[in-house]
N, C-alpha and C positions, 0 to 999 in steps of 0.2 A: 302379730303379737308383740312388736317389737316398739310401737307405738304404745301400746297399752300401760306399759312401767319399764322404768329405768333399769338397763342391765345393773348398776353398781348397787342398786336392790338386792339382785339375787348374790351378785356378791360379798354383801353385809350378812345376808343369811349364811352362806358357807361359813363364813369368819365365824358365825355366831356357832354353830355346829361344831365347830374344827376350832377350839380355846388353844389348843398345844401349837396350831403355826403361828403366835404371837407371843407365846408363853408364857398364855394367862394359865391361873391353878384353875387343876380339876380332880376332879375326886370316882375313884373307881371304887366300886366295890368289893370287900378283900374276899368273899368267898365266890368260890368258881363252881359251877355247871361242872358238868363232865363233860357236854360237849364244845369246851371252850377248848380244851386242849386236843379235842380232835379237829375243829375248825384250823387252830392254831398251826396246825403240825399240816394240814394239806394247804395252806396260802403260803407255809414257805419252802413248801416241797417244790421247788421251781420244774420238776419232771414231768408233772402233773399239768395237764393242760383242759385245765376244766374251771367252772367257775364252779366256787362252795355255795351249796342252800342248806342252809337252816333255819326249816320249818316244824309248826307248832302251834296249840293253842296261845291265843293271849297272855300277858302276863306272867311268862314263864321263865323272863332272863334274856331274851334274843338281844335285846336292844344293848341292856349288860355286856352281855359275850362282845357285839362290837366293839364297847369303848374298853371293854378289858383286853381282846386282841389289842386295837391303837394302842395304848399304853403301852402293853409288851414288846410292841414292835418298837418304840420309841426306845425303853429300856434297853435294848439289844441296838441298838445305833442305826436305826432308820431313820431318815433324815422327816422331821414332825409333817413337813407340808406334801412330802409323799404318799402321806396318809391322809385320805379325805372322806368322811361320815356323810351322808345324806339321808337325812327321813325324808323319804316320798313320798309322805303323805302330808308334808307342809303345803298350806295353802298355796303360795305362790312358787312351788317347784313343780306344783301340779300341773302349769298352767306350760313348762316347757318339757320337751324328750328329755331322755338322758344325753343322750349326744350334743344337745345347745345346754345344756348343764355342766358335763365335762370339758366345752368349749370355752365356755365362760373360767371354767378351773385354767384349765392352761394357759388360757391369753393372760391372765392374772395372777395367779398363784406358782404353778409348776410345770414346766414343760413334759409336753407330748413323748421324748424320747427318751425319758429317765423311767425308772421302776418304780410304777404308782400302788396303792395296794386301795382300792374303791371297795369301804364297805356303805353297802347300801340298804338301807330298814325299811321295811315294808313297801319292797320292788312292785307288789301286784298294780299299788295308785300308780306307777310311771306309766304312761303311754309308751305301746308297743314293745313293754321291756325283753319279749322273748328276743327277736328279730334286734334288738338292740344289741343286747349279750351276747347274742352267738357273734355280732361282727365285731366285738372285743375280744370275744376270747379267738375267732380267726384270723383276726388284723393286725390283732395289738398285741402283743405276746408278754412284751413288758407291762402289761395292768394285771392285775392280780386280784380279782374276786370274791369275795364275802356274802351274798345274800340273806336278808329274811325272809319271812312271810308267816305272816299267822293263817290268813286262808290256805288253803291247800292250793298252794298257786302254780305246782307243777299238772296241769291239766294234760290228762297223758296225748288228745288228741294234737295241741300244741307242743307239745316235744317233739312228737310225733316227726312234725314238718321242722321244728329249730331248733331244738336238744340234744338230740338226741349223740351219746359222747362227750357234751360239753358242758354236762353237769354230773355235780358227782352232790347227792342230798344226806345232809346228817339232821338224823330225827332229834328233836330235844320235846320229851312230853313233860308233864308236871314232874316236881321232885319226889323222885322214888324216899321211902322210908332211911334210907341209908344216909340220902344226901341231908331229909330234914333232919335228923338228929345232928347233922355237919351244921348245918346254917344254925342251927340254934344253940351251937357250941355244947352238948349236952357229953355225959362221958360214954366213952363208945365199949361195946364189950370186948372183953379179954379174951379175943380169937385173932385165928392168923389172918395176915393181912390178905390173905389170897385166897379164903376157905371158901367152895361155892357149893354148892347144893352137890354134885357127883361128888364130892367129897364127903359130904354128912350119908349117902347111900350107902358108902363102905362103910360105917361105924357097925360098934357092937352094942348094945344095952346098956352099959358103964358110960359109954362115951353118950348117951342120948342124957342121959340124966344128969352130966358134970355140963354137956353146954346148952342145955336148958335152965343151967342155974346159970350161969356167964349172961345168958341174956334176959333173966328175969329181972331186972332194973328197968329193962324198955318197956316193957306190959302198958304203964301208965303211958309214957312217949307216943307207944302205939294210940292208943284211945284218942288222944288228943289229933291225932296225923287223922286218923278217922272222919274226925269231925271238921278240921279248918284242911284237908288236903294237903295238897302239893304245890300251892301257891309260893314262890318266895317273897311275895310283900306280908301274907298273912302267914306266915310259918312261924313266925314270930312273936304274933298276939297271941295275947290271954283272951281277951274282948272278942268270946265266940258271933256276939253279937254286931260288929264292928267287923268282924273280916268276913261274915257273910252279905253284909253290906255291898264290902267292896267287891265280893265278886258278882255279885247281881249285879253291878253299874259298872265296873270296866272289863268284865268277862262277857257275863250273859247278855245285858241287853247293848254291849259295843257292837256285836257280832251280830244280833238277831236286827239289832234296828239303823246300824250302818253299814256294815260291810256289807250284809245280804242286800242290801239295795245297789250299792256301790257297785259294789265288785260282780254279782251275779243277777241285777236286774228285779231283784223280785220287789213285785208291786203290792201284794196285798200280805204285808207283814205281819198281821194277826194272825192269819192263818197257819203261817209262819210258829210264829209263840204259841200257839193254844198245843201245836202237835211236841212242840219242844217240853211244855208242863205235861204234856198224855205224855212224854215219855219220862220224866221224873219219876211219874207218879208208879210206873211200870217198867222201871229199870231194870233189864235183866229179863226180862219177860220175853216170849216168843210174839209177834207181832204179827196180828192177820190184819193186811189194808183195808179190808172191807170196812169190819165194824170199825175200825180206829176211823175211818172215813165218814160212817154213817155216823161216828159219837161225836167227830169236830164238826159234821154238815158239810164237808168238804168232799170233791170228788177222787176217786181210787188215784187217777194221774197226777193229781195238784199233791197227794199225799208221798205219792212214790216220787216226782221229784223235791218235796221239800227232805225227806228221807235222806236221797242225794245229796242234797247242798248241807245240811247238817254235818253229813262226814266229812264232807272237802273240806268246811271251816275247822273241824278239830275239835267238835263238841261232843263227838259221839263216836265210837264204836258200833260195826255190825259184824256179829258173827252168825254164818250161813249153815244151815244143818249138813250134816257128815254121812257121806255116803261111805256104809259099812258093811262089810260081807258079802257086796254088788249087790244090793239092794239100792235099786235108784230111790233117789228121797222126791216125792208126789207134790206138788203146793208146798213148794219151800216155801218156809217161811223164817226170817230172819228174827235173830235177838240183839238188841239194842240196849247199851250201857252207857250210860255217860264217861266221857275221858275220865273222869275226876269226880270222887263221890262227893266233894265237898261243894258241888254244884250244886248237885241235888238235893244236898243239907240246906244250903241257900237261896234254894228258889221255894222250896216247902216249907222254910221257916223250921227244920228239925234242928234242937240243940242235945245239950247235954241230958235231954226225958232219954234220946236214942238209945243210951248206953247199957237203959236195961230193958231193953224191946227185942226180941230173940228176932223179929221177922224183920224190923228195919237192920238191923247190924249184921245180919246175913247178908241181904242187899248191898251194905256198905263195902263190909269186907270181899266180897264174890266182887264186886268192881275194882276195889283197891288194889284186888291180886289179878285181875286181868291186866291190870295197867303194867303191873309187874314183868309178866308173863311177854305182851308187846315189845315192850321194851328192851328185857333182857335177850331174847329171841330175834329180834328184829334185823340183824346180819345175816341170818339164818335162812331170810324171806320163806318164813313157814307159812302154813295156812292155819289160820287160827277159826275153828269152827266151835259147836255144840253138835252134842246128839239125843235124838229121844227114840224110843221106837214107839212107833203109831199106835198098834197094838195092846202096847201093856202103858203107854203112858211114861215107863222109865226114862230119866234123863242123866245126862252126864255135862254139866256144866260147861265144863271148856276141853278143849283138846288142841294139845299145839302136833302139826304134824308137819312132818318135809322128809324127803327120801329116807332120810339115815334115821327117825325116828319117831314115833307116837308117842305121845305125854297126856293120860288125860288127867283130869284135876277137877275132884268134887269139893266145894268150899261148904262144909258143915259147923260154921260160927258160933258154934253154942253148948249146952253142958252135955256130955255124955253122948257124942259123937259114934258109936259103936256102926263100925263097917259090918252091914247085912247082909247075909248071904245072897237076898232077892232084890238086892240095891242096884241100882240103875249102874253104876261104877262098875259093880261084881257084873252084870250080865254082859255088860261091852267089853269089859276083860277077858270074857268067856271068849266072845265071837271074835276079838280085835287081837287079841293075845299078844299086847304089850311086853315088853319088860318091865315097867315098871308104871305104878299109878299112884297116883297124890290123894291123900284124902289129907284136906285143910282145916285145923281146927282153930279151937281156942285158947285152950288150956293147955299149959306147958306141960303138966302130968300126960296128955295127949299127944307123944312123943317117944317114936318107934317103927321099926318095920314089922311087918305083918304080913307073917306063910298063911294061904288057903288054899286047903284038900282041893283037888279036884282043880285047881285055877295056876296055870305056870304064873303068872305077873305076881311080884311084890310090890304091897303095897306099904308106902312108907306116910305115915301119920304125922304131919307136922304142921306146928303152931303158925299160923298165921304172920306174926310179927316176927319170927324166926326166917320163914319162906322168905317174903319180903324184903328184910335186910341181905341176905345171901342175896337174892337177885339184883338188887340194886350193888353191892360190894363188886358182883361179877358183871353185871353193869358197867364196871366203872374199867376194870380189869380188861375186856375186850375191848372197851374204844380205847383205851390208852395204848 
């Protein structure tokens, strides 16, 4: 390879990456992730003998977080050339390891025995990055690790064999409700800085209806987060039509018509896409392989792994039905949500008609609040299921479970929400016997706990856009 192009090539590319070892200007963006300050706080915990990953769908800030880390480091008196940036997925770094990369840094740049901090963007293109990383973080104690990856590039059989301890993963999914109203500088409500959902469970009737008005300013906020997601390049358009654009072409089809080839080999990419639009179109739904199989022409096995590689990339959620009362569950079959409803918006061409369609905005909002749910839970490593029973047909949306607790969460988006005594919620309550269960609405009047005869669990009634921003608040509270 050495014949091929001049190493002072790759090291014009560095230089071009890395503007701060010359002390060209650059420009970081002022508002932060939440997990920039968790990234931030474990590369300079020198204790810590791991490399950081932060993974995610596309589009969500990772590449940001690096150059906002470098900067900070810089600000705090790290010397600028100890800090070096790599997208690996530049054409011509492709073409070498990381180890003839960082060799190329040190003979040039910065020596091998000073305190390096390598943040690296989209590690999955480097050749053999697992086997590479683990012999920097065993060798080199003095290099100091940052990671991306939009694919799901810790593949557990490969940690398996060289990970395993030597990474530590901070999740970053799209921007929860709390951060978009942050990025779009909008006014925030007049609650404490620290209030999260077990707090609004101890309120009384007084207290539901003063900070239901505290947050009735966002209602509209909300609609709009609805529609353009959690993007941070489109969190910011008005131009519903413009940011669904953009996420069809460096969202949807980067990931279904490069990386899936790239990085996971698949050769027949329609196939691919037709099963990605069956699942827009059927967001939230319970998914039997067969007919999805028989409806794309595609066979049961080509379905079940593109299923697979969906999730690894970060485009989809699957939640597995819930074994309750030891009652084994028969022909599971899974429910599939997109990470982000504004995908959905955008590959279906839904705009602003959605807002008054009771069946799409149930859709919408029951994703937007899984996403929540993931997210805010996700230290927790719960198991995030649904439940139906076979029987009667009854369903319960989502249920976050782990040792210490049950949560389940009916999302009922629309006017006059009344919890039924024969409701799918009420019957799991019966047999699950929670402490407490969520019923998700719309409407801020729609806001309160609720005793029922006969059933120990309370159920507390809350608005949507309400839910959302506490979890996203407490979101921010635990990784910090």
């Amino acid at each position: 390879m050495k014949d091929f192009f001049d190493r002072n090539e790759v090291v014009g590319v560095l230089h071009g990456f890395n503007p701060w070892w010359s002390g060209k200007p650059y420009s970081v963006p002022e508002f932060r992730r939440i997990a920039f300050g968790t990234c931030l706080g474990y590369l300079e915990d020198r204790s810590l003998k791991r490399a950081v990953l932060l993974t995610g769908p596309r589009r969500v800030g990772k590449t940001t977080i690096l150059t906002q880390v470098a900067d900070s480091l810089i600000q705090k008196g790290s010397d600028p050339k100890s800090i070096v940036y790599l997208s690996l997925d530049h054409p011509l770094l492709k073409l070498l390891d990381l180890r003839q990369i960082l060799s190329l840094y040190h003979e040039n740049i910065y020596p091998p025995d000073r305190e390096t901090f390598l943040l690296l963007d989209e590690v999955q293109y480097s050749k053999e990055w697992e086997t590479e990383v683990k012999l920097l973080v065993d060798h080199q104690p003095n290099c100091r690790i940052l990671a991306t990856g939009s694919a799901s590039v810790v593949h557990k059989e490969k940690l398996a064999e060289s990970g395993v301890g030597r990474w530590i993963t901070v999740p970053i999914p799209t921007l929860s409700f709390y951060e978009f109203i942050h990025i779009r500088g909008e006014q925030m409500p007049d609650i404490p800085p620290d209030m999260r959902l077990a707090d609004v469970l101890k309120m009384k009737a007084p207290d539901f209806t003063d900070l239901a008005a505290r947050f009735r300013p966002l209602l509209p906020l909300f609609q709009q987060y609805l529609l353009v997601g959690g993007f941070p390049e489109t969190a910011r358009q008005k131009n519903i039509s413009l940011c669904q654009r953009l996420l069809r072409e460096d969202v949807v089809e980067r990931v279904l018509k490069r990386d899936m080839t790239a990085l996971f080999g698949v050769r027949n990419v329609n196939d691919l896409e037709k099963l990605f639009i069956y699942l827009c179109l059927h967001s939230g739904g319970i998914l039997a392989v067969q007919p999805c199989a028989a409806a794309l022409g595609a066979t049961m096995t080509t379905v079940n792994n593109h299923l697979a590689l969906l999730e690894q990339a970060n485009l989809v959620y699957r939640l597995p039905p819930a074994e309750v009362g030891g009652k084994r569950v028969l022909k599971a079959r899974n429910k599939y949500y997109l990470v982000d409803a504004a995908l959905r918006n955008a590959v279906l061409l839904r705009g602003e008609e959605i807002l008054t369609n009771s069946d799409e905005m149930g859709i919408v909002a029951e994703t937007t609040v899984l996403r929540h749910l993931y997210a805010h839970y996700y230290r927790d490593m719960p198991e995030i299921v649904y439940w139906r029973d076979v029987t009667t047909n009854k369903e319960v949306d989502i249920i976050v479970r782990s040792p210490k607790y049950s949560l389940p969460f009916e999302v009922k988006y629309r006017e006059n929400p009344d919890i039924r005594k024969d409701s799918g919620l009420m019957t799991f309550c019966r047999i699950d016997k929670p402490k407490w269960a969520f019923w998700v609405t719309k409407n801020d009047r729609d806001f309160g706990t609720v005793a029922v005869d006969g059933v120990e669990t309370v159920f507390l009634q809350i608005p949507a856009h309400i839910l959302c921003y506490l979890l996203g608040q407490a979101e921010r509270l635990y990784w910090s």
